[in-house]
ZALUM-581792 format. One record per residue (C-alpha): x, y, z. Coordinates in Angstrom, 1 decimal, decimal comma, always signed. Layout:
BEGIN
PT      px      py      pz
PT       X       Y       Z
...
// end
This chain:
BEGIN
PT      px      py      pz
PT   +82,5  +123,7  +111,0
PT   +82,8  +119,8  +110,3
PT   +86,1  +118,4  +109,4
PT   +88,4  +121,0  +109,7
PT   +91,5  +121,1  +108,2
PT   +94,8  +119,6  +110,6
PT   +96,2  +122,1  +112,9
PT   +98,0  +125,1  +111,6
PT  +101,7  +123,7  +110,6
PT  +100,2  +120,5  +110,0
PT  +101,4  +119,4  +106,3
PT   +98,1  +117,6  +105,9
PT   +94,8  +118,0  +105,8
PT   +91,8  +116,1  +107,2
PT   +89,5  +115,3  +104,7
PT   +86,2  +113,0  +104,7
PT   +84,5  +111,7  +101,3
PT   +80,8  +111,0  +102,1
PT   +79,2  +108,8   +99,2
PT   +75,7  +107,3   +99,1
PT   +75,1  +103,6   +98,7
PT   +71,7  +104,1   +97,2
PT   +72,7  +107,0   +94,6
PT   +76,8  +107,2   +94,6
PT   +76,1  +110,9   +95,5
PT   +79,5  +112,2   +96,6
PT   +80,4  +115,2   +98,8
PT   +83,3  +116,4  +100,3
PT   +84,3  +117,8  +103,6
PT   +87,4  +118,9  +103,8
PT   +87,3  +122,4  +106,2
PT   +88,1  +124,1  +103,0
PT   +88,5  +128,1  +103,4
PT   +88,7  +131,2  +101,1
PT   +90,0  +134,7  +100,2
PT   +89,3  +137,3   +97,9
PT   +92,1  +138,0   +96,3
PT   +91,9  +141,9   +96,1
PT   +94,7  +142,4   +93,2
PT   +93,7  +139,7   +90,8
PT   +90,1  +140,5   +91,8
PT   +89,1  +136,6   +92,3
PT   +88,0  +134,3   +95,7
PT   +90,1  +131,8   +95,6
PT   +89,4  +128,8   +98,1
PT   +91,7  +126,0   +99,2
PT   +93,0  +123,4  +101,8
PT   +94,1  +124,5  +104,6
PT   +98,0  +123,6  +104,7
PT  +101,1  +124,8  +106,3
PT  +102,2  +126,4  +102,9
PT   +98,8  +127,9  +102,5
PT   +97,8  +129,3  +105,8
PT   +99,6  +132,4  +104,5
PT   +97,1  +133,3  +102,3
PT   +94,8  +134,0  +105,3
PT   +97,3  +136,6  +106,3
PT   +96,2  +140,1  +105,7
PT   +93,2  +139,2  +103,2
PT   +90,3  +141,8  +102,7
PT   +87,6  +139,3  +102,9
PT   +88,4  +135,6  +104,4
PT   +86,2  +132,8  +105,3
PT   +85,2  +129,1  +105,3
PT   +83,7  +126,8  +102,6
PT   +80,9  +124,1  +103,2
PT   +79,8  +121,9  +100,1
PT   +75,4  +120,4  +100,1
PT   +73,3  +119,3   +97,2
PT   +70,3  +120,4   +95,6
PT   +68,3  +117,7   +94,0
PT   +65,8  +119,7   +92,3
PT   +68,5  +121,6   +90,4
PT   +70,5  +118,7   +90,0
PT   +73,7  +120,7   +91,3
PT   +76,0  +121,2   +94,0
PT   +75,9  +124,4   +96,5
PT   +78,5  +125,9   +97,9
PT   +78,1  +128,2  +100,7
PT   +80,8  +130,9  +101,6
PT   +80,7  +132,2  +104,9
PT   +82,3  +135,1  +105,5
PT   +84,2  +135,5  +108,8
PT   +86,4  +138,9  +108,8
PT   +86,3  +141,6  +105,9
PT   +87,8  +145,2  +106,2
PT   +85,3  +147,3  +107,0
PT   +85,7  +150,1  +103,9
PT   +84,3  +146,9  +101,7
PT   +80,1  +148,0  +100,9
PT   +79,3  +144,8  +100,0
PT   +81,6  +141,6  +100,6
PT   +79,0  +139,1   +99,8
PT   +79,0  +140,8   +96,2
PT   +82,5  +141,1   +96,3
PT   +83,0  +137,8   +96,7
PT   +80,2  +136,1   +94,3
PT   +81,9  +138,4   +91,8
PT   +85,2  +136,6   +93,0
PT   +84,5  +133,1   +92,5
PT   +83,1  +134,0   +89,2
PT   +86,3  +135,3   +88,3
PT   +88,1  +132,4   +89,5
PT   +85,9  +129,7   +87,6
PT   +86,8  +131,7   +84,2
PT   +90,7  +132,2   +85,6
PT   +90,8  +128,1   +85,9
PT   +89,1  +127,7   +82,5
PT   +92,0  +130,0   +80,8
PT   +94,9  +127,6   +83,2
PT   +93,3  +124,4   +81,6
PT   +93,0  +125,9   +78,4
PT   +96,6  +126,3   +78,5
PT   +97,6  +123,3   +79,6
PT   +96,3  +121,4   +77,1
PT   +97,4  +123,6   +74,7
PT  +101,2  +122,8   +75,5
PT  +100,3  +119,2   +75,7
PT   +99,2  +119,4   +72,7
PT  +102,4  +120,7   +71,0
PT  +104,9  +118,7   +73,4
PT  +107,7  +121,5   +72,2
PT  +110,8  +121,3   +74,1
PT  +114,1  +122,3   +74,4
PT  +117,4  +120,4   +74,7
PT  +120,7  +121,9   +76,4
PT  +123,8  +120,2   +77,4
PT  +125,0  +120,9   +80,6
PT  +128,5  +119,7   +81,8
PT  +127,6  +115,7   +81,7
PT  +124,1  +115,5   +80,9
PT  +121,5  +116,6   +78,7
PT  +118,4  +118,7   +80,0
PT  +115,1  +119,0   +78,2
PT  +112,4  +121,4   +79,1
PT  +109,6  +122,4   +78,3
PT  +108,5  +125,7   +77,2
PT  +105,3  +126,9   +79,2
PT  +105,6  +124,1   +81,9
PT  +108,5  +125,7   +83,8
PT  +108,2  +123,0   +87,1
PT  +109,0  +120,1   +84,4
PT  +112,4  +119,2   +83,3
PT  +114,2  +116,1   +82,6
PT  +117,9  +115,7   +82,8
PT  +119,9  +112,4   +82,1
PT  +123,1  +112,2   +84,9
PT  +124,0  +108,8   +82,8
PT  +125,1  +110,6   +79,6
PT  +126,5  +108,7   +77,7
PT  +125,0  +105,5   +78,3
PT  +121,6  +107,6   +76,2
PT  +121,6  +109,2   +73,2
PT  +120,6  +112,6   +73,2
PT  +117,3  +111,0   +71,0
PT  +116,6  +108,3   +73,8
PT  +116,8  +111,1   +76,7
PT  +114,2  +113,4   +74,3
PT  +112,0  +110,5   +74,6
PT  +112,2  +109,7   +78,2
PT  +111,6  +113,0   +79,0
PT  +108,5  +113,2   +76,7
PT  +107,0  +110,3   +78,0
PT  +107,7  +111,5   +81,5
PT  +106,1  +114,8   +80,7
PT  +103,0  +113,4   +79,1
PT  +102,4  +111,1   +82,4
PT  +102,9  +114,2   +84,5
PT  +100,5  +116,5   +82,4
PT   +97,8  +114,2   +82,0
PT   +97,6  +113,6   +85,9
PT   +97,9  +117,5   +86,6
PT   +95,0  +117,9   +83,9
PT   +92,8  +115,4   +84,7
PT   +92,9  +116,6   +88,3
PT   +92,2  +120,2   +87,4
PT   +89,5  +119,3   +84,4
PT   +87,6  +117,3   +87,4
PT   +88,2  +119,9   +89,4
PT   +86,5  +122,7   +87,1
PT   +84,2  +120,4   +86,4
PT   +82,9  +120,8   +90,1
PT   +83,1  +124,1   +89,9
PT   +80,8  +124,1   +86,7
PT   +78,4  +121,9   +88,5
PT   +78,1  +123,7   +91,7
PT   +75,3  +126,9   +92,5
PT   +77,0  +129,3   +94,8
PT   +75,8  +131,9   +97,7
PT   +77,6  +134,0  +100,2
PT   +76,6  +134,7  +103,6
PT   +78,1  +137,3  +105,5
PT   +78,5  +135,9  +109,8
PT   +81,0  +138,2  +110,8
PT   +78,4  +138,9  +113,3
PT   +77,7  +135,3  +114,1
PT   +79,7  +133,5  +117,3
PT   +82,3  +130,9  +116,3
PT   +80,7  +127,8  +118,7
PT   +77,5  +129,0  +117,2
PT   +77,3  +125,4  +114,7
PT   +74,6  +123,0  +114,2
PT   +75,2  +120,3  +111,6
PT   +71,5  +120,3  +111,2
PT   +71,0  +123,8  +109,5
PT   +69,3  +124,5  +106,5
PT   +69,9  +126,4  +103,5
PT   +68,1  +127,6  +100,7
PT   +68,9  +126,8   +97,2
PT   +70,3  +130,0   +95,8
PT   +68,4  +129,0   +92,7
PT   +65,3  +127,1   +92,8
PT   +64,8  +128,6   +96,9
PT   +64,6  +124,5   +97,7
PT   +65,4  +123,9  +101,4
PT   +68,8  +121,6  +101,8
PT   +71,1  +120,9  +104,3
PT   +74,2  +123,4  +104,9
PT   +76,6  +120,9  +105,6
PT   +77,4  +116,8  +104,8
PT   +77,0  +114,4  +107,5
PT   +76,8  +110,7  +107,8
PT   +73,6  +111,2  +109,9
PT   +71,5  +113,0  +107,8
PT   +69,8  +111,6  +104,7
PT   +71,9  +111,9  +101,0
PT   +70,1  +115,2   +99,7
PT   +69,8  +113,4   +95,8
PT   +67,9  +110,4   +97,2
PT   +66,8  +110,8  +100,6
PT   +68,6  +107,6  +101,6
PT   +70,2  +107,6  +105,3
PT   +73,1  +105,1  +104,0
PT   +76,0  +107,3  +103,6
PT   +79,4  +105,3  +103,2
PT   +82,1  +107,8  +105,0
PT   +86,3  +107,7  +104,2
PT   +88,3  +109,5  +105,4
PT   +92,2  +110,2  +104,3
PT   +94,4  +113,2  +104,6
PT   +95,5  +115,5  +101,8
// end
């Protein structure tokens, strides 16, 4: 698969943005992988990081993630190959669609609530030893304590942390909406190649549009044409994440 993710114990990962000159068409490629996550019943896929490579570990149903486009339907496709599943599983390909339905509603409900306790901006003040702390209820990685007491007021430290907690917030929800957003815009199959040999890759394999049945390319490349246009000219960047 394309643009795999850094080594395992790498803290990064190697991702490449592809974006058309002729339609601004962007697609990703960032050897993203996934699991079905047997107790909360969802397929969950991610980067593939030091601190997430333990997912992989003992999962019912793993694979990888590759990202085309469908210009007939005007959305993405995601494909989800799956590489190992236990064998008492029926049907993984089911298992899994069901999955990643689960998940899109799961990060509707997390967005939901984040902009529900934006929305309030509740918080609580203690004093401890020195220095004030505020947190906020429902956000449990944010808190905001002032080691210069008393050169603040207890007010001036409420509203440093407030504005520090808005800027924080917004990022982490306009990240996530954009992110959901993708999700929304995206058609989905799963293709079971447990059977399938792992040099066996061509970048110029064809899919078909679990929709409209429209043949597209599997995977992203800068040498094939953009599949919204048909234009060769893909710009490429890459970065690590």
């Amino acid at each position: 698969m394309p643009g795999k993710a850094g080594l395992i114990g790498d803290a990064m990962a190697y991702v490449t943005e592809y974006t058309c000159s002729g339609c601004g068409l962007e697609l990703v490629d960032d050897g993203r992988v996934f699991v079905w996550d047997d107790e909360h019943g969802w397929t969950e896929d991610f980067l593939l990081l030091m601190m997430t490579y333990q997912k992989l570990h003992g999962a019912k149903i793993a694979g990888k993630v590759s990202e085309s486009y469908c210009r007939d339907c005007s959305k993405y496709v995601k494909v989800y190959s799956i590489t190992e599943a236990i064998d008492c599983i029926d049907d993984p390909c089911k298992v899994v669609m069901d999955g990643i339905r689960n998940y899109i509603e799961k990060c509707g409900r997390e967005l939901s609530r984040l902009k529900e306790i934006r929305k309030k901006s509740q918080y609580s003040i203690t004093r401890e030893d020195n220095h004030y702390v505020v947190r906020i209820p429902g956000y449990e990685h944010f808190f905001y304590s002032n080691y210069l007491f008393p050169s603040m007021t207890k007010e001036e430290v409420i509203e440093d942390a407030l504005n520090d907690f808005h800027e924080e917030i917004d990022e982490v929800i306009a990240a996530r909406e954009k992110r959901y957003q993708r999700y929304l815009d995206s058609h989905y199959m799963v293709i079971d190649e447990r059977k399938r040999p792992e040099d066996d890759f061509d970048l110029s394999e064809k899919v078909n549009c679990p929709e409209c049945g429209l043949e597209i390319s599997r995977y992203v490349d800068y040498r094939i044409p953009c599949p919204r246009c048909g234009d060769h000219i893909f710009g490429m960047g890459i970065h690590y994440d």
